[in-house]
C-alpha positions as CSV (number, residue, x, y, z in Angstrom):
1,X,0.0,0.0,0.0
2,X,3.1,2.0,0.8
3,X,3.3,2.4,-3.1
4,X,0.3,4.3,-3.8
5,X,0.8,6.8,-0.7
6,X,1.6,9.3,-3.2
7,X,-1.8,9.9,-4.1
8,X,-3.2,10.6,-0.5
9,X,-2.5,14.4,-0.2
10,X,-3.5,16.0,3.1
11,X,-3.1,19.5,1.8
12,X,-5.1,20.9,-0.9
13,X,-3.5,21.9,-4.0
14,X,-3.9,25.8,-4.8
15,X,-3.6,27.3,-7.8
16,X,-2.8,30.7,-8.9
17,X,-5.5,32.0,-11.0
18,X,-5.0,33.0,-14.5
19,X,-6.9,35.7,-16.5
20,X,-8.6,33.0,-18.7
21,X,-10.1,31.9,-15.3
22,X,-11.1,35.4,-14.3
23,X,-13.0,36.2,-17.7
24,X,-14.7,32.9,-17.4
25,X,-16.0,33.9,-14.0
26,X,-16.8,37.3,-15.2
27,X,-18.8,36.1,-17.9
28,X,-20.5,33.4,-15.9
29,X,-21.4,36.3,-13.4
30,X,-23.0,38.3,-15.7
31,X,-25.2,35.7,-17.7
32,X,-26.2,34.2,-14.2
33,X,-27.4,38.2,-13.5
34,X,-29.3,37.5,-16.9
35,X,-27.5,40.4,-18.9
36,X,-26.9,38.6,-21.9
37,X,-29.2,41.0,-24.8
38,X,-25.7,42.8,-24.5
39,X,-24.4,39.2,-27.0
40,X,-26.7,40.6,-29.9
41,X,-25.5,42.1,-33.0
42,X,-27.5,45.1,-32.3
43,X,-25.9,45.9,-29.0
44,X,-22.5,45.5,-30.3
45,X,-23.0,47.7,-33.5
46,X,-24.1,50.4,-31.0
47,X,-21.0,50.2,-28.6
48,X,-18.7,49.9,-31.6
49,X,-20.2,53.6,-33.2
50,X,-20.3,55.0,-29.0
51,X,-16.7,53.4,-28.5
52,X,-15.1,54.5,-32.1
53,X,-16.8,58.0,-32.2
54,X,-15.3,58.9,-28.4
55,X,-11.6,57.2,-29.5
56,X,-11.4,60.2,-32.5
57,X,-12.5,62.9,-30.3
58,X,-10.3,65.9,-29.8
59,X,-8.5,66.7,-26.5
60,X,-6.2,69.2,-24.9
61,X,-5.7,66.7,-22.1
62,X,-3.1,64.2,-23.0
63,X,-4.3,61.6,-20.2
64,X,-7.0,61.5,-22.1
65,X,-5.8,58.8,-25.1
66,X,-7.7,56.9,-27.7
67,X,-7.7,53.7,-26.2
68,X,-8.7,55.1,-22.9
69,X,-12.0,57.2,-24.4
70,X,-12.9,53.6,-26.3
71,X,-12.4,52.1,-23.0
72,X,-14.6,54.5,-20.8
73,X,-17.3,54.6,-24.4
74,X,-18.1,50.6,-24.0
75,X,-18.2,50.9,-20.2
76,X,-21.0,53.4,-20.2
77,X,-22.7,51.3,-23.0
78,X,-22.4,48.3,-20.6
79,X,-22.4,49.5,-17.1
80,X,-23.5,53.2,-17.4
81,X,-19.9,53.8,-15.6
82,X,-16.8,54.7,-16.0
83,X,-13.7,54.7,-13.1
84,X,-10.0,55.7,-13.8
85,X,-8.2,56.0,-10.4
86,X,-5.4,58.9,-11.1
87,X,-1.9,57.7,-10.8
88,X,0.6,60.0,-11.7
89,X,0.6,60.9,-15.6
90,X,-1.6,57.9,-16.3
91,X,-5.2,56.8,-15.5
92,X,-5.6,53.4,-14.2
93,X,-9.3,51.5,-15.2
94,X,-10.9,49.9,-12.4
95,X,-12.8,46.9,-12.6
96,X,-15.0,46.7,-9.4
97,X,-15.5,49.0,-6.5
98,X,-17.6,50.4,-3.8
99,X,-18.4,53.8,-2.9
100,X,-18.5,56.0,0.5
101,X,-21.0,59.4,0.1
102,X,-22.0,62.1,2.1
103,X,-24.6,64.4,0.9
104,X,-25.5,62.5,-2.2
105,X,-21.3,63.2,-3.1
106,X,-19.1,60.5,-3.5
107,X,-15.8,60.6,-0.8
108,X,-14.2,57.7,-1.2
109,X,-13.6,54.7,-3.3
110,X,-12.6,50.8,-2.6
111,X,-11.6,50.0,-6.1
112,X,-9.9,47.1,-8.1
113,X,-7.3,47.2,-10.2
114,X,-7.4,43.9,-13.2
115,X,-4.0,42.4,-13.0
116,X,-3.4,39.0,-14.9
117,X,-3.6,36.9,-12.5
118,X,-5.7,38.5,-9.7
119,X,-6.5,42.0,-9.4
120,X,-5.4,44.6,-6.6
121,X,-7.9,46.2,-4.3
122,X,-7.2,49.8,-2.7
123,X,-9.2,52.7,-0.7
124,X,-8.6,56.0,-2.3
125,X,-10.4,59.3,-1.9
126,X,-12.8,60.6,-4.7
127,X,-10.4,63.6,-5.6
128,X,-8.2,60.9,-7.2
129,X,-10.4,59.4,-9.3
130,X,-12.5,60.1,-12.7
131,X,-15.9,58.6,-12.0
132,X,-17.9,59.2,-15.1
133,X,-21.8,57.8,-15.5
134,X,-24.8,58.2,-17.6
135,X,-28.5,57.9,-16.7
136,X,-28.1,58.2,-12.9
137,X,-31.2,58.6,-10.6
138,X,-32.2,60.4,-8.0
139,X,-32.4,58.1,-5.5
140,X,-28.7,57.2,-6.4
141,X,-27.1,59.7,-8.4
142,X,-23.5,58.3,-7.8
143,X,-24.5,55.4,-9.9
144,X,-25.3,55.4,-13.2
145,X,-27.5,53.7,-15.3
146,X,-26.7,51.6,-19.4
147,X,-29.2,51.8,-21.4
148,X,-29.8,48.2,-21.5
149,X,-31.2,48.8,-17.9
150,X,-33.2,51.5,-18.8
151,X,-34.9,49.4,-22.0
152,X,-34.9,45.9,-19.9
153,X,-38.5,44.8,-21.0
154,X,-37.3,45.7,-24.4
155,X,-33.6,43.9,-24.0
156,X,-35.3,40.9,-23.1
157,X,-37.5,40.7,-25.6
158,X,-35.0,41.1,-28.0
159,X,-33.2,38.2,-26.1
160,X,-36.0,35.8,-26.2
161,X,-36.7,36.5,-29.8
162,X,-32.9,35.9,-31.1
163,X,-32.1,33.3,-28.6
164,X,-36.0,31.4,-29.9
165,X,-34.6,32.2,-34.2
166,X,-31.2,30.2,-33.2
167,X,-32.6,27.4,-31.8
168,X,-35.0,27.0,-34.4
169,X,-32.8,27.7,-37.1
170,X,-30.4,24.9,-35.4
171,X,-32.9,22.5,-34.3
172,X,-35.7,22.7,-36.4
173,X,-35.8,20.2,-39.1
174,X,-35.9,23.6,-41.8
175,X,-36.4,22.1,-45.5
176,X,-37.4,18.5,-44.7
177,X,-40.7,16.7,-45.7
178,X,-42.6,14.0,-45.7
179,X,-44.2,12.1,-48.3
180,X,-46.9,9.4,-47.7
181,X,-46.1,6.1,-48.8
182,X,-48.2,3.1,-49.6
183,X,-47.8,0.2,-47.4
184,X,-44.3,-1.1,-48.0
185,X,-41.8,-3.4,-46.7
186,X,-38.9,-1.3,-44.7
187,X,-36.2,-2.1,-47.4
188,X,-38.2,-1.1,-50.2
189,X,-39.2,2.6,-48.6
190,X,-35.6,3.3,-47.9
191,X,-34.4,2.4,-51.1
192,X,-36.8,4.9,-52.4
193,X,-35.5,7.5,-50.1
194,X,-32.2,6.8,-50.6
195,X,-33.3,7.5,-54.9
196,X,-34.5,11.0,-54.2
197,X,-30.8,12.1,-53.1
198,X,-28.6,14.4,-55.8
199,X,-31.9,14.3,-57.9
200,X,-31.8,17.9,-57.4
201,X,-34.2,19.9,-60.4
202,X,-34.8,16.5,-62.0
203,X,-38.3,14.9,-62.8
204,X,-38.9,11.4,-60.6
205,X,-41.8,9.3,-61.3
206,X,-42.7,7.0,-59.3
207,X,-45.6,4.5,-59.6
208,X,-47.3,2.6,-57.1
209,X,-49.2,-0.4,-57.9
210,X,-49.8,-0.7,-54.0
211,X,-52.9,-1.0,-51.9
212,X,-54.0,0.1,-48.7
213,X,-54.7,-2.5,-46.1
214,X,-58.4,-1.4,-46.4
215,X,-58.8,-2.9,-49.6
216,X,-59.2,0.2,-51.2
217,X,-56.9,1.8,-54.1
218,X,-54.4,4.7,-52.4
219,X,-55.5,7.9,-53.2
220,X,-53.6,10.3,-55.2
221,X,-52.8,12.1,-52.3
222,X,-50.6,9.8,-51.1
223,X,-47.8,11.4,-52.9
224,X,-48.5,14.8,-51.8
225,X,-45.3,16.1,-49.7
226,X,-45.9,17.9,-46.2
227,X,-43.3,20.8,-45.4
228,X,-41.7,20.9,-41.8
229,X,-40.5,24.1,-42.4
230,X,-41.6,26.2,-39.5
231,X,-44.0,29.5,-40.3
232,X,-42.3,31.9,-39.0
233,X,-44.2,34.6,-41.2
234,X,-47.2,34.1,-39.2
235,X,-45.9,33.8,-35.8
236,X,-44.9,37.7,-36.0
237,X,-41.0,36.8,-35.1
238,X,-39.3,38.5,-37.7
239,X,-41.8,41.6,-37.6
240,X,-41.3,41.5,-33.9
241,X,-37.3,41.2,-34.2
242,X,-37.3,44.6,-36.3
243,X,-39.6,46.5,-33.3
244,X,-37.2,45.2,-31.3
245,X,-34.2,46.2,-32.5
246,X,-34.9,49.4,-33.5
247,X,-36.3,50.5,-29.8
248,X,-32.1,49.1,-28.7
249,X,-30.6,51.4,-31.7
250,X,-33.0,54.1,-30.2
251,X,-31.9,53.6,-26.6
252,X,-28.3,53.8,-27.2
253,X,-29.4,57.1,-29.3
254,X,-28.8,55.5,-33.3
255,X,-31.3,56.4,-35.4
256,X,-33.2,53.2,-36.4
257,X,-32.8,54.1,-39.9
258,X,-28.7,54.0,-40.4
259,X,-28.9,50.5,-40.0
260,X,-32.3,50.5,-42.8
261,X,-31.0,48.4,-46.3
262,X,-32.2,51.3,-48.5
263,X,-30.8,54.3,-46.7
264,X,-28.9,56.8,-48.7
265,X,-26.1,58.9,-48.0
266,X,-27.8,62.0,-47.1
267,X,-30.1,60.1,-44.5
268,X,-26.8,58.3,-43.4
269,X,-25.1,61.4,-42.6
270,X,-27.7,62.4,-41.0
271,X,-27.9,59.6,-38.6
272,X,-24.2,60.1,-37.4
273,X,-24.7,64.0,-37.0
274,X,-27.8,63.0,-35.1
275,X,-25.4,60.2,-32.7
276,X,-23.0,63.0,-32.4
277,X,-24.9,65.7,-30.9
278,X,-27.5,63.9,-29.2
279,X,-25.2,61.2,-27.6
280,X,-21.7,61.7,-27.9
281,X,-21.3,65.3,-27.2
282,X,-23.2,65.4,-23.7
283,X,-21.6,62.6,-22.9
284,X,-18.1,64.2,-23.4
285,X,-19.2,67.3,-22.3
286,X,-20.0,65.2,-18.4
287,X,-16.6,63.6,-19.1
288,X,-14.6,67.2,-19.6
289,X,-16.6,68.8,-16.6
290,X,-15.0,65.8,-14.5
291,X,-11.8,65.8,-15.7
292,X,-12.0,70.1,-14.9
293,X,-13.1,69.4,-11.7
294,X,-10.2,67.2,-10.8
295,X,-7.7,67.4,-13.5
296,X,-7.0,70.3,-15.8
297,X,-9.3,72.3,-17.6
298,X,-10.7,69.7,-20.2
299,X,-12.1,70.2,-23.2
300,X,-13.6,67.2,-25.7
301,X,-15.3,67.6,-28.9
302,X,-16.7,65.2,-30.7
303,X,-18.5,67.1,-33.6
304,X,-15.5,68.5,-35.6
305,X,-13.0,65.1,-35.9
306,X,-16.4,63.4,-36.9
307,X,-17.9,65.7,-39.1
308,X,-21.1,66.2,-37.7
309,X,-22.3,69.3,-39.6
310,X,-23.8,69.8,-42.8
311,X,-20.7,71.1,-44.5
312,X,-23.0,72.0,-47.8
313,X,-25.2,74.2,-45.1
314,X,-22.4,76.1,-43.2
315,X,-20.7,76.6,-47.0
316,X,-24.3,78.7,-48.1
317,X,-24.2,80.5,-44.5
318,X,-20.8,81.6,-45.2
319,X,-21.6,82.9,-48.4
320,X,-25.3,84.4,-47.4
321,X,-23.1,86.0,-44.7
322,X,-20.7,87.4,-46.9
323,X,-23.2,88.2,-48.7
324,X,-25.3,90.7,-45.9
325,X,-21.8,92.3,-45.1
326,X,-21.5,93.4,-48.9
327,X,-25.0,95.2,-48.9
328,X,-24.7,96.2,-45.5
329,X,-21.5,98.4,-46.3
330,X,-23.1,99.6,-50.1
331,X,-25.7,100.8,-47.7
332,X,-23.0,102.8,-45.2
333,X,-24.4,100.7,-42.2
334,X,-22.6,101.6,-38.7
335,X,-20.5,98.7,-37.3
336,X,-22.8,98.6,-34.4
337,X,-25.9,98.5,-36.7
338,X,-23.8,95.3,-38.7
339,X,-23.1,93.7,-34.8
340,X,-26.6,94.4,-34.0
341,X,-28.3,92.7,-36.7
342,X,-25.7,89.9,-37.0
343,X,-26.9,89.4,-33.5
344,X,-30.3,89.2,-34.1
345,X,-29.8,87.0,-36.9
346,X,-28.1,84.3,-34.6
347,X,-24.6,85.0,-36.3
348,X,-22.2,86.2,-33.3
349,X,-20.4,89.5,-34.5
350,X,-18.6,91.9,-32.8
């Protein structure tokens, strides 16, 4: 017995964990929680435009990189929340943490910090760290809200109904049928089946000289196939899928009709001027007041590097305003007059 000693092991074995391990866990957390409508295409296509509109946006804070505005874009889109704890000439993404408030204000932060191989926790105070969110509450405005969240009936639909289509699509027996058969011996059935193969857009006959056990001749029907298929045109799916993903693209603030198969450039245009101003921009603007607050002064514009402006429209402005200042001096207008009515028009002129 002395031989297989070596097996009996009083100490448990302990393993470092790796960051394979930690992902698995993660993702196993989250699909336990139920969170999974973020797997769609739909949800993906809207982080990518949120995460790749903020990468190309224009700073004058240098901690403020590409990588780390498409970094803080998909957390928002994921967790309503972004935290960077400051560290030097760098910012540092958190993974978890807690918060400590007084007053509705956040005043300290137990954070950690993703290492491979097992992240780091710390306490630090809320002057050293970037907290930025979207959709908060008022019963908790130190958190904030994705808009998954805020669209869950919605999410879940959209869930249900791609989650229903794949296992349909991968379980349903799609383009089989069945054709009734007089009564047969076993052999003789499958080699008819096995004749229909690779007789694809080819003319079989077949005859039957068969009887029913009735007596009675079979009836012509008895050749008639029966599709499988399932209808999904009536049970509303695909109708329902459309709704569905068009109130996501709406939540994340995409205009349902960018993703449309017959929209044209104009419209398309259109779409990202309408993500830019309505999304991005506040957005950055929340994320430049932080950074003031605790950084440097911070400015971050999405508009220009994305060319969110009807460049054909400012083009005619220009020249309309060029224009007014041609009459307006033919006429021996004041400067002040000029200023005034430049005003007035919504032109700023001094």
């Amino acid at each position: 017995m002395k031989l297989f000693d070596w097996f009996r092991r009083d100490r448990e074995e302990k393993r470092s964990q790796s960051y394979t391990t930690m992902l698995m866990d993660a993702r196993a957390d989250m699909l336990a929680r139920g969170d999974v409508s973020e797997l769609s295409a739909t949800v993906q296509g809207c982080l990518s435009l949120w995460e790749q509109g903020l990468s190309i946006a224009q700073s004058n804070n240098p901690l403020l990189t590409p990588s780390m505005l498409a970094l803080t874009a998909r957390s928002l889109g994921l967790r309503g929340e972004s935290v960077w704890v400051i560290d030097d000439d760098r910012l540092v993404p958190v993974d978890l943490f807690d918060i400590t408030t007084r007053g509705s204000v956040p005043r300290a932060y137990r954070v950690t910090i993703p290492d491979v191989g097992g992240g780091t926790s710390t306490t630090v105070l809320a002057d050293e760290v970037l907290h930025f969110r979207i959709g908060c509450n008022p019963s908790s405005p130190w958190r904030g809200t994705p808009p998954l969240r805020r669209a869950a009936v919605t999410a879940g639909i959209l869930h249900a109904i791609e989650d229903t289509l794949s296992e349909v699509f991968a379980n349903a027996p799609i383009g089989s049928q069945i054709v009734s058969m007089p009564e047969t011996s076993p052999g003789d059935n499958d080699k008819l089946a096995a004749s229909f193969r690779g007789k694809r857009g080819r003319v079989l006959l077949r005859e039957s000289t068969n009887v029913q056990a009735a007596g009675g001749p079979a009836p012509a029907t008895d050749w008639k196939p029966s599709d499988l298929t399932p209808n999904l045109r009536d049970s509303m799916l695909i109708d329902t899928l459309k709704e569905a993903r068009s109130a996501i693209l709406n939540a994340f603030g995409v205009l349902p009709a960018l993703v449309n198969s017959q929209a044209t450039g104009p419209l398309v245009r259109e779409a990202q001027r309408h993500l830019a101003q309505w999304t991005l921009t506040p957005i950055a603007v929340a994320m430049a007041a932080e950074c003031t607050a605790k950084l440097q002064d911070t400015a971050i514009d999405v508009s220009a590097p994305l060319h969110a402006f009807d460049a054909g429209g400012r083009a005619r402005a220009m020249t309309g305003v060029i224009a007014a200042l041609g009459m307006a001096k033919e006429s021996g207008l004041t400067d002040e007059q000029v200023a005034a009515a430049m005003n007035f028009a919504g032109v700023p002129h001094e």
